[in-house]
C-alpha positions as a LaTeX table, in Angstrom:
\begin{tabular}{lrrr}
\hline
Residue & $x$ (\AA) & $y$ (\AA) & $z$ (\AA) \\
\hline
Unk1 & 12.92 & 61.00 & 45.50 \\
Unk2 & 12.68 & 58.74 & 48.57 \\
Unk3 & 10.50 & 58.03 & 51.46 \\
Unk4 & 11.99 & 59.72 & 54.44 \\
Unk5 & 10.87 & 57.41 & 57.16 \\
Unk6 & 8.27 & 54.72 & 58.74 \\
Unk7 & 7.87 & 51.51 & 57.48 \\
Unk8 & 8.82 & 52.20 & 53.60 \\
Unk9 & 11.83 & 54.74 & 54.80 \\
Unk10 & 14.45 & 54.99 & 51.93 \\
Unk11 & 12.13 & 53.35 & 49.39 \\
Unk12 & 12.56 & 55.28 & 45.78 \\
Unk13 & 9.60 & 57.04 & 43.76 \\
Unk14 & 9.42 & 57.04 & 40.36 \\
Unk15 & 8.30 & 60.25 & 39.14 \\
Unk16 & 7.31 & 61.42 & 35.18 \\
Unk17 & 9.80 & 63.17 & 33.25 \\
Unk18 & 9.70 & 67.01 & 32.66 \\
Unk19 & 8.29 & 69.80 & 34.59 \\
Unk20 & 4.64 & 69.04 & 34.76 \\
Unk21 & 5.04 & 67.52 & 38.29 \\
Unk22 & 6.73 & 69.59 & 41.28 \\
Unk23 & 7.50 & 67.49 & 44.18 \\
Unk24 & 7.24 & 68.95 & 47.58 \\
Unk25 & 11.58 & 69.18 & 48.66 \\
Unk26 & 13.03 & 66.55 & 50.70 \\
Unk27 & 14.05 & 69.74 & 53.37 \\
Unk28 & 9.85 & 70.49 & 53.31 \\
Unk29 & 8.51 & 67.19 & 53.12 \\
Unk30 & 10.83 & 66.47 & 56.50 \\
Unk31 & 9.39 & 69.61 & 58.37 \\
Unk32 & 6.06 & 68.92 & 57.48 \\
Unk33 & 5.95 & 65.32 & 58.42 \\
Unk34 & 7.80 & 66.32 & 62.01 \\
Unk35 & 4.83 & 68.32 & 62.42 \\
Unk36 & 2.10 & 66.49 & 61.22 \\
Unk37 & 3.55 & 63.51 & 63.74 \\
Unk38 & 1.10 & 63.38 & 66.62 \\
Unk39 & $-1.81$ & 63.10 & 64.02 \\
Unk40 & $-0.66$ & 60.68 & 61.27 \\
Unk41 & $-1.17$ & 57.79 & 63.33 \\
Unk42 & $-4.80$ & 55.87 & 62.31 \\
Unk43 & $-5.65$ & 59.67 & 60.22 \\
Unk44 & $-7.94$ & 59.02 & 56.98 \\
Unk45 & $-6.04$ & 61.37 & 54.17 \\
Unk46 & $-6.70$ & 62.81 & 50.87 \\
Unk47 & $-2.95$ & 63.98 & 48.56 \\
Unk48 & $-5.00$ & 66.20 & 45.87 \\
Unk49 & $-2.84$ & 66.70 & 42.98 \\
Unk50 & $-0.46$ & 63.97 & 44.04 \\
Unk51 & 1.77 & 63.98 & 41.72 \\
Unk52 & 4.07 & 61.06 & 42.58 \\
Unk53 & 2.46 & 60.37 & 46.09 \\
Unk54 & 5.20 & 61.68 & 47.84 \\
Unk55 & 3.09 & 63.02 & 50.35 \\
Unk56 & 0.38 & 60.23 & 50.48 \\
Unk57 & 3.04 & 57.99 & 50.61 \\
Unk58 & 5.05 & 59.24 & 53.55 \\
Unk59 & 2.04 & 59.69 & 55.44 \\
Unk60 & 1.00 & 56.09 & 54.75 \\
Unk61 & 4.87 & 54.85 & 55.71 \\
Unk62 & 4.23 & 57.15 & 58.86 \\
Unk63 & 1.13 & 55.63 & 59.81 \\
Unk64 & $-1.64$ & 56.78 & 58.38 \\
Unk65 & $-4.49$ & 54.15 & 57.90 \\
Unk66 & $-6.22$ & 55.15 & 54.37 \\
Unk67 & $-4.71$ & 57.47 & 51.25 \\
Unk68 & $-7.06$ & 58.91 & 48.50 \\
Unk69 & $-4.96$ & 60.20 & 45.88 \\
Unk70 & $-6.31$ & 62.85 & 43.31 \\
Unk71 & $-4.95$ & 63.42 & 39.86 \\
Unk72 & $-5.48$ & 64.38 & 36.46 \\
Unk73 & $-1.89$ & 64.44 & 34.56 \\
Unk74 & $-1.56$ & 60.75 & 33.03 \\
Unk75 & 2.11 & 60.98 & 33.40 \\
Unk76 & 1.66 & 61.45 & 36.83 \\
Unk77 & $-1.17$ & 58.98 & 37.56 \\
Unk78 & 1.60 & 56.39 & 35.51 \\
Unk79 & 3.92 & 57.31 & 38.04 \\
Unk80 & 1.42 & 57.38 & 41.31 \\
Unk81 & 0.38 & 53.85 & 40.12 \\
Unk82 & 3.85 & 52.39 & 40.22 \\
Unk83 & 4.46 & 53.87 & 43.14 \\
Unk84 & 1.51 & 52.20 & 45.08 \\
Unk85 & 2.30 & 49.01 & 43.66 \\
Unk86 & 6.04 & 49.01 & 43.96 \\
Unk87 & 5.03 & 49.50 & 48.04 \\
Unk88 & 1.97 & 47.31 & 48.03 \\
Unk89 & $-0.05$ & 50.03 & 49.68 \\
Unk90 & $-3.00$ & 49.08 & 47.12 \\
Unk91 & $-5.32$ & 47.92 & 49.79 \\
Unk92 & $-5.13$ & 50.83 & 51.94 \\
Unk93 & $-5.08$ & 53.85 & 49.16 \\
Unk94 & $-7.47$ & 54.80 & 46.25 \\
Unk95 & $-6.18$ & 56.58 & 43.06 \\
Unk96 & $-8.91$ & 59.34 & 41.90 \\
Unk97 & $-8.32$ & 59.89 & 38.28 \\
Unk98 & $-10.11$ & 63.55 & 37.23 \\
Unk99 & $-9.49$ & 67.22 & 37.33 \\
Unk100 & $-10.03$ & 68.39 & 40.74 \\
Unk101 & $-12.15$ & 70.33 & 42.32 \\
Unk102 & $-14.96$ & 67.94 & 40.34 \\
Unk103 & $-12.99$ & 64.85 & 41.21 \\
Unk104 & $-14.06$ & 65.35 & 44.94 \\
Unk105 & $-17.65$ & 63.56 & 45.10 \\
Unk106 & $-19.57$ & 62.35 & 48.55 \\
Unk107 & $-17.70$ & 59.96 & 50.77 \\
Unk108 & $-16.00$ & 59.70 & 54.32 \\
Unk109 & $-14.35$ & 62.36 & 56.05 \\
Unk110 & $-10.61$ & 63.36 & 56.21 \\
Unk111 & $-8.36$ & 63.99 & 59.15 \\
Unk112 & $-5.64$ & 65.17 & 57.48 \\
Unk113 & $-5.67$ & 67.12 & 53.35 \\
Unk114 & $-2.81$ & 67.82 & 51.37 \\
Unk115 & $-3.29$ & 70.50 & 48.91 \\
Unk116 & $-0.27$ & 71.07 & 46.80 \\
Unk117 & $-2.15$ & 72.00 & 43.96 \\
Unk118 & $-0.14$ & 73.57 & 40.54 \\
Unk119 & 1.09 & 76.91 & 41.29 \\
Unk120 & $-0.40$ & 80.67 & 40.86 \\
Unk121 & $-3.64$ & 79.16 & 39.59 \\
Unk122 & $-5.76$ & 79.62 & 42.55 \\
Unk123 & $-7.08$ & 76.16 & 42.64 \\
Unk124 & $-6.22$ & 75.72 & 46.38 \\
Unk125 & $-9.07$ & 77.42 & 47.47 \\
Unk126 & $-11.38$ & 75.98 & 45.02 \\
Unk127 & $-10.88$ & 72.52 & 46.27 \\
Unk128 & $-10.89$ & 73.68 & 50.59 \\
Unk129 & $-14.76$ & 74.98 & 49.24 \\
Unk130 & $-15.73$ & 71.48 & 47.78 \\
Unk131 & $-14.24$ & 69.35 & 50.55 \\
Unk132 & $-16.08$ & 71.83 & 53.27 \\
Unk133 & $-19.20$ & 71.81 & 50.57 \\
Unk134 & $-18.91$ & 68.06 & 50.43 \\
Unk135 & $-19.15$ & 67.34 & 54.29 \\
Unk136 & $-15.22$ & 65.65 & 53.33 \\
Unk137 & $-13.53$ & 67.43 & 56.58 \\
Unk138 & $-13.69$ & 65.47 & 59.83 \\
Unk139 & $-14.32$ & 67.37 & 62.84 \\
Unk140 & $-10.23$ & 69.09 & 63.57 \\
Unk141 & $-8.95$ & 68.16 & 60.28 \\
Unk142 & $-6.19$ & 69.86 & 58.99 \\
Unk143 & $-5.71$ & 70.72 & 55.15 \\
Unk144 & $-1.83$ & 71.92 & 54.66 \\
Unk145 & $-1.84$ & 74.17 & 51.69 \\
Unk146 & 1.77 & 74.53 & 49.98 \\
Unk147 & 2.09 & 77.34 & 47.17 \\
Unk148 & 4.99 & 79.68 & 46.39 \\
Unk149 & 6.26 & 81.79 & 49.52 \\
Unk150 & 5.69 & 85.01 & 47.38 \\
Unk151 & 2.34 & 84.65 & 46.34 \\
Unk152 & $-0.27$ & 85.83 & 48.52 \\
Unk153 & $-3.07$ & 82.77 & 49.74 \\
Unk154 & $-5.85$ & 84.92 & 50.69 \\
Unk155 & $-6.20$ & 83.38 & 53.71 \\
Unk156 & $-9.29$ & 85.62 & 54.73 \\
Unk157 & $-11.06$ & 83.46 & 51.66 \\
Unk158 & $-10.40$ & 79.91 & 53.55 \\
Unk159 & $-11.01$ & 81.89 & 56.78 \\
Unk160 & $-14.56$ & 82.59 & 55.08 \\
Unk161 & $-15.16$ & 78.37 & 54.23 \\
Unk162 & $-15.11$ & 78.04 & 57.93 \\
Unk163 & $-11.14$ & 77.10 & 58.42 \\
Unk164 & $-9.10$ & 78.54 & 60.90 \\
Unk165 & $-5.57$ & 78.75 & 59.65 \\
Unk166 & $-3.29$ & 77.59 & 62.88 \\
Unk167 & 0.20 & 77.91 & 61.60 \\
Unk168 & 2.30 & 79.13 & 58.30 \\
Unk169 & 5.87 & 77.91 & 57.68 \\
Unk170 & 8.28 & 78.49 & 54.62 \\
Unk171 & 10.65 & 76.77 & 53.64 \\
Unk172 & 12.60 & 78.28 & 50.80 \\
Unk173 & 10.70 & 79.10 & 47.79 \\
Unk174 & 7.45 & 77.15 & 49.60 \\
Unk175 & 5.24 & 78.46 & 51.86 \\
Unk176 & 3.08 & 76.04 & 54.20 \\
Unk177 & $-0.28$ & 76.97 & 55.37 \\
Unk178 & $-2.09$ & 75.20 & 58.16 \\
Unk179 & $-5.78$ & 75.42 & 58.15 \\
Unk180 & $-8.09$ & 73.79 & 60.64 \\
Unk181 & $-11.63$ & 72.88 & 60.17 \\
Unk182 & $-12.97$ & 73.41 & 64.37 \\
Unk183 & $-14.27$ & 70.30 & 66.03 \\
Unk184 & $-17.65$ & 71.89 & 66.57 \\
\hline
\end{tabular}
C-alpha cells in the first residue's frame, strides 16, 4: 500500500499481517481523495479505526494541517506508528490508543472524519453520536462513512444526530457515505 499523491506520493505503508486490518482499495482511496480535494487543504481530521493511516496519511500528503488517529488493535497501532515516523508527520498527527467510541474525549473540532470502522458491527453510528455529543464536528464538517455496499447504514439514524448525508458512492464491495454536520 502506497500514498497516492501530495507531498509523500508513492511512499509505502507498512501494514500488520493477517486479516484484522482492511485497508480502504487503492481504486476507493483515489475517488475519495478526488472528492474530498477542495476541502483537504488547512482541514483539522480525525482517521477512527486507522488501521495503517492510509487515510490520515493521504489526507496529510494532500494537505491537511492536523491528523488524530484512533485505534485499538496493537498490531495496527505498531504499524500506524511506523508509518508516522517513516514520513515524519509526528508533529502534525496524534495517535489515540483505545477502543472507540470511548477513545473520543473533549477537544477541537474536525473538518473532515473518516469512519471506516470494522465491518457489520454497527459501530459507525456509535462514534457520529459521540463526536456530535462531544461538540468534535466543526461547523460543515464532513464524516465519510465506508462499510460494505450490501449492508444497509441506517442513514435515517445519522440523519437523527443532526447530519445531513450529501452524497453515497460505491465502489465495488464498499459503499461511501457522505454526511454533513450544517454550518448553523
Amino acid at each position: 500500500m502506497r500514498i497516492i499523491a501530495g507531498r509523500f506520493r508513492g511512499r509505502a505503508l507498512a501494514a500488520p499481517s493477517g486479516l484484522a486490518t482492511r485497508p480502504t482499495s487503492a481504486r476507493a482511496r483515489g475517488a475519495l481523495f478526488e472528492i474530498l480535494r477542495p476541502r483537504l487543504e488547512g482541514a483539522s481530521v480525525a482517521d477512527l479505526f486507522a488501521g495503517t493511516g492510509a487515510l490520515g496519511l493521504e489526507a496529510l500528503s494532500r494537505g491537511a494541517r492536523k491528523i488524530d488517529f484512533y485505534e485499538s488493535q496493537r498490531a495496527a497501532l505498531e504499524s500506524l506508528r511506523k508509518n508516522v515516523a517513516l514520513l515524519g508527520a509526528a508533529a502534525e498527527t496524534q495517535v489515540v490508543p483505545g477502543a472507540l467510541p470511548d477513545s473520543i474525549g473533549a477537544g477541537d473540532s474536525y473538518d473532515l472524519v473518516f469512519v471506516d470502522a470494522p465491518w457489520r458491527q454497527g459501530l459507525e453510528l456509535a462514534v457520529a453520536a459521540r463526536l456530535v455529543a462531544r461538540q468534535r464536528l466543526a461547523p460543515g464538517a464532513l464524516i465519510v462513512v465506508e462499510n460494505p455496499r450490501r449492508e444497509d447504514l441506517a442513514v435515517e439514524r445519522f440523519v437523527a444526530l443532526g447530519l445531513a448525508l450529501d452524497d453515497q458512492r460505491t465502489y465495488g464491495d464498499t459503499a461511501l457515505h457522505f454526511f454533513v454536520r450544517p454550518s448553523q
